[in-house]
C-alpha positions in Angstrom: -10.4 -13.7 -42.0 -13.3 -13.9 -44.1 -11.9 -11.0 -46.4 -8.9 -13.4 -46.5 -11.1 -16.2 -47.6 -13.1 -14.4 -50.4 -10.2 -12.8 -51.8 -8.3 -16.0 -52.0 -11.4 -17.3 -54.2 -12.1 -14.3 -55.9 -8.5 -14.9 -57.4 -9.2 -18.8 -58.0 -12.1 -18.1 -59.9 -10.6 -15.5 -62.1 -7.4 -17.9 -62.6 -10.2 -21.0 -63.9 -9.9 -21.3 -68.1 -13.2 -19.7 -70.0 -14.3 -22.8 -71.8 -13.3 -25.9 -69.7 -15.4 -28.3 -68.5 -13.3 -28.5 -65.4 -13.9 -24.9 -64.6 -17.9 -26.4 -63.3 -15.8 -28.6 -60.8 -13.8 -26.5 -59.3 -16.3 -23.5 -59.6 -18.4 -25.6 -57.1 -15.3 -26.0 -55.3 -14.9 -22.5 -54.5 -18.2 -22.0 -53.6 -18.2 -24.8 -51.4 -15.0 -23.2 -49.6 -16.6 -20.0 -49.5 -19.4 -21.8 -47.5 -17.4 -23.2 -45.1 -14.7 -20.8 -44.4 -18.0 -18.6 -43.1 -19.3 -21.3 -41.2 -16.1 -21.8 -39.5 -16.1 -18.5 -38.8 -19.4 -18.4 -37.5 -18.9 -21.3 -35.3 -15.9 -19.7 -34.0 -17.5 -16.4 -33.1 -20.7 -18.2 -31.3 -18.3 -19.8 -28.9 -16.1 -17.0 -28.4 -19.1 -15.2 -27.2 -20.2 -18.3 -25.2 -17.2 -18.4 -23.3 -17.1 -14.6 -22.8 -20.5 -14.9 -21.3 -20.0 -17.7 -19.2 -16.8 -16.1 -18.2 -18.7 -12.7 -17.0 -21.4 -15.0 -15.2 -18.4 -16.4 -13.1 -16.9 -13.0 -12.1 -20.5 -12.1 -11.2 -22.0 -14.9 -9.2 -18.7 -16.3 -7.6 -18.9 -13.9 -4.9 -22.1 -14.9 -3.8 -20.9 -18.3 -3.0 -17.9 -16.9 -1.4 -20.8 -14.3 1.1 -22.3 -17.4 1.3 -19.6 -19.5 3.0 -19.0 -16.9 5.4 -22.0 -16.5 7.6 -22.7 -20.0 9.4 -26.6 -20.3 8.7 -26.2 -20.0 4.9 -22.9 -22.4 4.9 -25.0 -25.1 3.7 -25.6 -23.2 0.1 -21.9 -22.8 -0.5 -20.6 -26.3 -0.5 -22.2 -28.3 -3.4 -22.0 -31.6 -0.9 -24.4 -30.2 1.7 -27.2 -28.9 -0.9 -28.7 -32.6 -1.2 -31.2 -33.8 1.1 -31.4 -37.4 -0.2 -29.9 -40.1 1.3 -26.9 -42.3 0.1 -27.9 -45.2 -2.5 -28.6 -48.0 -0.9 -26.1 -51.3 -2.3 -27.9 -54.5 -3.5 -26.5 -57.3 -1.2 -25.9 -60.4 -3.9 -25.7 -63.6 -1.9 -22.8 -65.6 -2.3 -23.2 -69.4 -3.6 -21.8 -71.9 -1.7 -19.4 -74.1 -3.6 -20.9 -77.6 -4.9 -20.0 -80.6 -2.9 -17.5 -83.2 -4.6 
């Protein structure tokens, strides 16, 4: 893709007229899409890998959960639910006003 990119400017750049002030402009231009199509890419590879990773770390630590569930004294580690100690929150009771008197 990035061999796409750089070709595809290469050919821009050769195309631009010798002595034109335009040819600065759209010089930077190029550049500028150089710069980004790499970024892009970049970006695009980090979270391909991220995904990848996180995928593998599924595969690997989902049947723990699942040996987990299935002995009754370490039940309480498989459900996300039952892994909290704390209590409830409490609700704030408001009390209501009592209408004013005509």
């Amino acid at each position: 893709m990035l061999n796409t990119a750089v070709n595809g400017a290469c050919n821009a750049y050769k195309s631009l007229p010798p002595y034109a002030l335009k040819s600065i402009a759209l010089g930077m231009a190029i550049i500028v899409f150089v710069v980004i199509a790499l970024v892009s890419l970049v970006f695009t590879y980090g979270i391909y890998m991220v995904a990848a990773i996180l995928n593998v770390a599924a595969v690997v630590v989902g049947p723990v959960f699942l040996a987990l569930a299935a002995v009754p004294i370490t039940r309480r580690y498989a459900h996300p639910r039952t892994t909290s100690h704390r209590p409830p929150p409490r609700v704030l009771h408001v009390p209501r006003r009592r209408p004013l008197r005509a």
